[in-house]
C-alpha positions in Angstrom: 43.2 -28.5 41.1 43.8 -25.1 39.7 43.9 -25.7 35.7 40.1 -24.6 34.0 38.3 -27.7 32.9 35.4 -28.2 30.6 33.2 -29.8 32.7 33.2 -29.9 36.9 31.5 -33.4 37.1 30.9 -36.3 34.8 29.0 -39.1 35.6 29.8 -42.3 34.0 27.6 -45.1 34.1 24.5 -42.7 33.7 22.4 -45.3 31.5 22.1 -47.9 34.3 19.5 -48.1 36.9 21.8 -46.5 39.5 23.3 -44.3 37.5 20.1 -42.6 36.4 18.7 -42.5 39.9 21.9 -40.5 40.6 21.4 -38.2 37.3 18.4 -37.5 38.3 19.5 -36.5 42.2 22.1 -34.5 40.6 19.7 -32.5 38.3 17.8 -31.7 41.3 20.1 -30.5 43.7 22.8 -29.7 42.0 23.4 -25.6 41.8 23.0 -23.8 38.8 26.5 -23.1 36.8 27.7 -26.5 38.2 29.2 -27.5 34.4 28.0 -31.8 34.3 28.1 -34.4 31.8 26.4 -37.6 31.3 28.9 -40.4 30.2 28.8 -44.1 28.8 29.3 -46.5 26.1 26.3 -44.8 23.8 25.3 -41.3 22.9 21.7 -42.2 22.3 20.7 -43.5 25.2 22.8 -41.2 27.5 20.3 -38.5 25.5 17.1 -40.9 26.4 18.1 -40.5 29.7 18.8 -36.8 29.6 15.1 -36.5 28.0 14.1 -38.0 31.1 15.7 -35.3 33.7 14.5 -32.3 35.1 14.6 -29.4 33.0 18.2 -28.0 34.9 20.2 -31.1 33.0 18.5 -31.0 28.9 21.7 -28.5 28.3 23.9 -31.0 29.8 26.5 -32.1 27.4 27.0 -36.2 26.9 30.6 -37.9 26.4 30.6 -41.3 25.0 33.6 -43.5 26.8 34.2 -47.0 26.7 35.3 -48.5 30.1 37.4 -51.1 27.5 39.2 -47.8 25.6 41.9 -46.4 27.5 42.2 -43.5 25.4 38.3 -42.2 26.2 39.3 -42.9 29.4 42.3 -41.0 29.5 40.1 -38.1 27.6 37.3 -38.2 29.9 39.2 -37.9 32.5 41.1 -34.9 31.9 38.5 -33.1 30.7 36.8 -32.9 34.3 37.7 -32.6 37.8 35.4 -35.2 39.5 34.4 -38.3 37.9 31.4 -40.3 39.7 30.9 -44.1 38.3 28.2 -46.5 38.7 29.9 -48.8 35.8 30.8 -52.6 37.7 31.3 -55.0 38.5 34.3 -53.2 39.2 37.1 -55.7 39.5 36.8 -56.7 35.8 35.1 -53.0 34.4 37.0 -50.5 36.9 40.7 -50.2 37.1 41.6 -48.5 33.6 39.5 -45.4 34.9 41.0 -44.9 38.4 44.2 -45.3 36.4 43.1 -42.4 34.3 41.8 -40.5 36.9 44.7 -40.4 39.4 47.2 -39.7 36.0 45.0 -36.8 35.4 44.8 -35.5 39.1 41.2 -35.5 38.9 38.8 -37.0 42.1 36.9 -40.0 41.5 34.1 -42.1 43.4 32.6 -45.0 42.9 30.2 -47.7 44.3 32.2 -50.5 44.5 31.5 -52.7 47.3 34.8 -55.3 46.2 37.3 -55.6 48.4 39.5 -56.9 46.0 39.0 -54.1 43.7 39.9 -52.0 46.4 43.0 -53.5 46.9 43.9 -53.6 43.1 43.6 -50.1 43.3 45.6 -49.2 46.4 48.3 -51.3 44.7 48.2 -49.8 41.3 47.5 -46.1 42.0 48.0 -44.8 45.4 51.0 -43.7 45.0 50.1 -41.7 41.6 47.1 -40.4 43.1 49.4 -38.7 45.8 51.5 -37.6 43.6 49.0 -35.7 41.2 46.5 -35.3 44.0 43.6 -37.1 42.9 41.0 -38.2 45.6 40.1 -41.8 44.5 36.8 -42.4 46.9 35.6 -46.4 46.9 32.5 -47.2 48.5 30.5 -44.0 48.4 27.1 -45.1 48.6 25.6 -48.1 51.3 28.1 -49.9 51.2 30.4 -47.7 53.1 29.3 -44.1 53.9 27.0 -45.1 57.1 29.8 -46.8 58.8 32.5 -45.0 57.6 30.8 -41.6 58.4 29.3 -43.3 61.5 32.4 -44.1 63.4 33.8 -40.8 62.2 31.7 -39.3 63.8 31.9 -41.6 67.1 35.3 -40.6 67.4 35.0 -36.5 66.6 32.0 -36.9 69.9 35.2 -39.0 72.0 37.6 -36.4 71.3 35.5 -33.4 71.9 34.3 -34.8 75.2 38.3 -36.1 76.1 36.8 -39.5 76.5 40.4 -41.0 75.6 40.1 -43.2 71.9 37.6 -45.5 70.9 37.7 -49.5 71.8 35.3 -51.6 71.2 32.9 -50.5 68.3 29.5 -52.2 66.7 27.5 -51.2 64.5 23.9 -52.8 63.8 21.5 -52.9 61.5 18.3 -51.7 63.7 15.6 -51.8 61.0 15.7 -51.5 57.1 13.6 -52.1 54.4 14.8 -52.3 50.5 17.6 -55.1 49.0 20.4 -55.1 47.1 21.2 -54.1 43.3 21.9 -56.5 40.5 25.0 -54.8 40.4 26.2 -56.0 44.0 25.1 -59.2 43.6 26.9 -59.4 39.8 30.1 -58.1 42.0 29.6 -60.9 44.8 29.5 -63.8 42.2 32.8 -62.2 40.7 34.6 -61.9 44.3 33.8 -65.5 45.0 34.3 -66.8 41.6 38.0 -65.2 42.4 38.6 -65.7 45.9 37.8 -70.1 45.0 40.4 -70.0 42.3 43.1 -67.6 43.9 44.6 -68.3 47.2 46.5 -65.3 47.9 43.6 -63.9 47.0 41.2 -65.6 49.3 44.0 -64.5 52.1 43.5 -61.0 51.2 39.9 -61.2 51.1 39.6 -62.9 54.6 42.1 -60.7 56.2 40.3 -58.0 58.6 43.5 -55.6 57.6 43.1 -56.5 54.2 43.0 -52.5 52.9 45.8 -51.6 55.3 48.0 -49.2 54.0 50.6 -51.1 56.1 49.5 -54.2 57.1 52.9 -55.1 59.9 52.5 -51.6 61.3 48.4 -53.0 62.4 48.1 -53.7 66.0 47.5 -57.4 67.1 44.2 -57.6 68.2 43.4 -61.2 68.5 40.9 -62.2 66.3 38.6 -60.4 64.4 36.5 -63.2 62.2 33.5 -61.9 60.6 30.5 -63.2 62.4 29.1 -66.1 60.7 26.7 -67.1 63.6 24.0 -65.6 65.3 25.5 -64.3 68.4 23.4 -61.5 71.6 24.1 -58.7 71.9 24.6 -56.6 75.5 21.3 -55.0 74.5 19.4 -58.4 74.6 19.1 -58.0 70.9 19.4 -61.1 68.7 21.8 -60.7 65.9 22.8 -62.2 62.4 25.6 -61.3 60.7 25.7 -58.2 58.0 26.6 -59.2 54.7 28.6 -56.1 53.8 30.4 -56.5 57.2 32.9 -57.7 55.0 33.2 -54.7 53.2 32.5 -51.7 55.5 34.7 -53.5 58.3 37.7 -53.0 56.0 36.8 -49.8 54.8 36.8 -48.4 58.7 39.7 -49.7 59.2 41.7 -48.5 56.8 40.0 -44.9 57.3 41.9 -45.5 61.3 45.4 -46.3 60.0 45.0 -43.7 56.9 44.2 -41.2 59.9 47.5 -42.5 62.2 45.5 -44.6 64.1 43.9 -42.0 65.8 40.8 -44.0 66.6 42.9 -45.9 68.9 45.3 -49.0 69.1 42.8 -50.9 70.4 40.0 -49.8 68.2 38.0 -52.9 67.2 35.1 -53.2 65.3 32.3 -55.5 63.8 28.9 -54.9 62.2 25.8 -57.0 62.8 22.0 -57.3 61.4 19.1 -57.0 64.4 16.7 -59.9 64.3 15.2 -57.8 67.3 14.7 -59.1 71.4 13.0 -62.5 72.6 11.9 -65.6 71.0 11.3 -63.9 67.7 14.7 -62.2 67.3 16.4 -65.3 67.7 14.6 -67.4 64.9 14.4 -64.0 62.5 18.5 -63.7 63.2 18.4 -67.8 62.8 16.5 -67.4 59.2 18.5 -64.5 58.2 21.7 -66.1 59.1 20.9 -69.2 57.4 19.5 -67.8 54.4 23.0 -65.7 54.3 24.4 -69.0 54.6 22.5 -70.5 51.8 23.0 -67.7 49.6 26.6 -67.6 49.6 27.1 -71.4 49.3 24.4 -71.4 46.1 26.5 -68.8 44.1 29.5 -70.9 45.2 27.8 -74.4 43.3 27.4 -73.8 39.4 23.7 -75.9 39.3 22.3 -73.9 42.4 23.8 -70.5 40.9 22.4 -71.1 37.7 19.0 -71.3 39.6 19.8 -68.2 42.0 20.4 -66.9 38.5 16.6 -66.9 37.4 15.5 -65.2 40.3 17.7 -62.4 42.2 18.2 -59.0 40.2 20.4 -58.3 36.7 22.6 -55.6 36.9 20.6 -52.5 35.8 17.2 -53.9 37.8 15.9 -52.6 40.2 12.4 -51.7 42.1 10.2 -49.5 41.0 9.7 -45.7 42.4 7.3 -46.3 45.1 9.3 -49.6 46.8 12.4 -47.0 46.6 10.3 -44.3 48.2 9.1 -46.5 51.1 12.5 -47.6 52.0 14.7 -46.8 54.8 17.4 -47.7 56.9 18.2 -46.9 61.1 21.4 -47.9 62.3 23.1 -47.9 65.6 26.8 -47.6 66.3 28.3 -47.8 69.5 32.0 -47.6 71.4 33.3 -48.1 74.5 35.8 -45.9 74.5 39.5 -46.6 76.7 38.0 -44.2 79.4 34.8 -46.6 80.1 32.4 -43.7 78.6 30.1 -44.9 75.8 28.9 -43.2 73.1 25.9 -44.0 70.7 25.5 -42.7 66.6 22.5 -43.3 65.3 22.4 -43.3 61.3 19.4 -43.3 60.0 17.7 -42.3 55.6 14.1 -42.2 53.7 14.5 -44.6 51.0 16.1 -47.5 49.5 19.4 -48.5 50.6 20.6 -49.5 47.7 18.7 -47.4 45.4 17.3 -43.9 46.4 19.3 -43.3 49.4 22.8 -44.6 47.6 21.9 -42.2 44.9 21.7 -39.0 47.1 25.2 -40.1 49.3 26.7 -40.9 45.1 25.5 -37.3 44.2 26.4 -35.6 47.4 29.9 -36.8 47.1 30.6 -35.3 43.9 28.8 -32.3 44.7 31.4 -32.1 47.9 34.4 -33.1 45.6 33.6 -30.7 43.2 32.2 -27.4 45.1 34.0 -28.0 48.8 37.7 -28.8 48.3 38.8 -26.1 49.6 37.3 -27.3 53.3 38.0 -31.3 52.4 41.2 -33.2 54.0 44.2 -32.0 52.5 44.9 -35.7 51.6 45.1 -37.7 48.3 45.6 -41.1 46.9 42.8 -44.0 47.1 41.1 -43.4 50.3 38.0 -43.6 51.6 35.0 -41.6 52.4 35.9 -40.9 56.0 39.5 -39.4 54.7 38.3 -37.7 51.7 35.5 -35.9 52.3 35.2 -36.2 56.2 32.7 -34.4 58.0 31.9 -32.0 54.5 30.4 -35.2 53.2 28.1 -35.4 56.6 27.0 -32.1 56.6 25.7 -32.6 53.3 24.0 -35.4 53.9 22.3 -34.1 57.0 21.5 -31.2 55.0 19.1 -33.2 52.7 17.6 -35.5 55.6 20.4 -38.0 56.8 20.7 -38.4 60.4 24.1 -39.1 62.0 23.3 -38.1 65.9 25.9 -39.1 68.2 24.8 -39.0 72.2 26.9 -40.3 75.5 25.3 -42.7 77.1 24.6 -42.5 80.7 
């Protein structure tokens, strides 16, 4: 992207709970003469929330842009060469901006955690994307950078050691503390609200390949179900399933075939929750898988949902600035790799998941998108974290307190 712009980043969405966590990030880290702007719906309270910022962003300029008017979309978009969104649930609020975005050549992220979104905008955009190189990034917070950036990494340890390609590859969910957004659980309800009424789209949703960018040329596998019951690990570890498996499963796997496979043929991978060793790990992974259970069958039944309703998080909710300080999250992936060597990443953040910590890998995204394309994969279309930004994305991350350390294992 050559052409002089009049602002380097704009962040859409900057008047909800995330997206002000993130504005906030951005006006902290962010070096000075980075040009941003603060987007949304209203010009008064995308100024609140500028009131409320550091003194770096009070000069930042605010763009009002209606995710429902294609031509502010269109405007926004050109007028910028990354665009970070926190505006969902996606599948109903998103696709007219990646539209706009991959017209204009101009790199996008988003938190999305739908799969079907996803897909809408593989469909719809990739090949325009390509064509005017836009980087379209889904998935850049939680829900998938850890796994994404974790089994990146796994593989860039294999290949420097000449360990052959990866195999079979978990990931668990050691220890965390923090919950999910009202936005992910607004985008939940509107996945299964689809997938119930939509058969092919249930199919897609099911389907571990399901973001292949060619699903025949996948390798046959046998089956790779998401794991729905709690199952021991090799570890002695008790473990329930992880209920953005569903997302971050498909997200790695589409980062393997968008990088020719070059994880392996017989790269196969699931994610898991720890419920921990001994007794105790097996009813914590019981409860935990049963409450899972319970969860999703409630926002399946109208009376139960309307009572789930009254009590899990709104969209723009969320805890207050001490719960997001305390929280955290450790994660452990591992490989076998088609040599018999294993290797170990542990992933690990200070603060929320979903909050504070989602915020920073949001912000560092854009920064790396905006300031870092000159060392970012020379790729474009609608890809992922792992094909977009690569390893740029986890040196940033690092550099403000992530851990991604990758060991053999003896």
């Amino acid at each position: 992207m050559t052409e002089r712009r009049e602002h380097d980043l704009v962040l859409f969405g900057a008047t909800g709970f995330v997206g002000a966590l993130t504005a906030e990030y951005l006006a902290r880290v962010a070096p000075d003469g980075l040009r941003i702007a603060l987007a949304g719906r209203s010009a008064a309270k995308l100024e609140a929330v500028r009131a409320g910022l550091p003194d770096a962003a009070r000069s930042w300029p605010v763009v009002v842009a209606d995710s429902g008017d294609e031509a502010q979309l269109d405007a926004l978009a050109a007028s910028t060469r990354v665009v970070l969104t926190t505006v969902g649930p996606y599948a109903r609020l998103g696709l007219p901006l990646v539209g706009a975005c991959a017209r204009a050549g101009t790199h996008y992220a988003d938190l999305t955690g739908e799969v079907l979104f996803m897909r809408a905008t593989i469909d719809a955009w990739d090949a325009t994307a390509r064509e005017s190189g836009a980087r379209i990034v889904h998935t850049a917070g939680f829900d998938s950078i850890p796994s994404d950036l974790g089994v990146l990494a796994l593989h860039e340890a294999v290949a420097a050691a000449g360990a052959g390609e990866l195999g079979d590859t978990e990931l668990v969910v050691v220890a965390t503390k923090g919950g999910f957004s009202g936005g992910t659980i607004d985008s939940l309800r509107g996945q299964l609200d689809v997938v119930r009424a939509d058969r092919d789209q249930r199919r897609i949703a099911l389907d571990p390949y399901g973001l292949s960018p060619d699903r025949e040329a996948e390798p046959d596998l046998g089956p790779q179900h998401d794991p729905r019951s709690v199952t021991r690990g090799a570890d002695g570890r008790w473990r329930a399933p992880f209920l953005m498996s569903t997302i971050n499963t498909r997200v790695v796997r589409r980062s393997n075939a968008l990088l020719g496979h070059a994880y392996g043929r017989t790269f196969r991978y699931q994610e898991y929750l720890s419920g921990g060793r001994g007794p105790r790990g097996a009813v914590t992974a019981g409860v935990v898988t049963g409450g899972l259970g319970a969860l999703m069958a409630g926002l399946a039944f109208g009376p139960t949902r309307k009572l789930l309703d009254r009590v899990l998080p709104d969209p723009g909710e969320g805890p207050s600035e001490e719960l997001r300080r305390r929280g955290f999250f450790r994660i452990e992936l591992t490989t076998t790799t088609t040599s018999g060597r294993r290797f170990r990443c542990r992933v690990s953040a200070q603060g929320d998941p979903g909050y504070q910590a989602t915020a920073e890998m949001l912000g560092e995204t854009g920064l790396a998108l905006a300031l870092d394309e000159e060392r970012l994969p020379d790729r474009a279309g609608v890809l992922t974290p792992a094909t977009a930004v690569g390893t740029v994305l986890t040196d940033r991350l690092r550099a403000v307190g992530h851990v991604y350390d990758v060991t053999e294992e003896s």
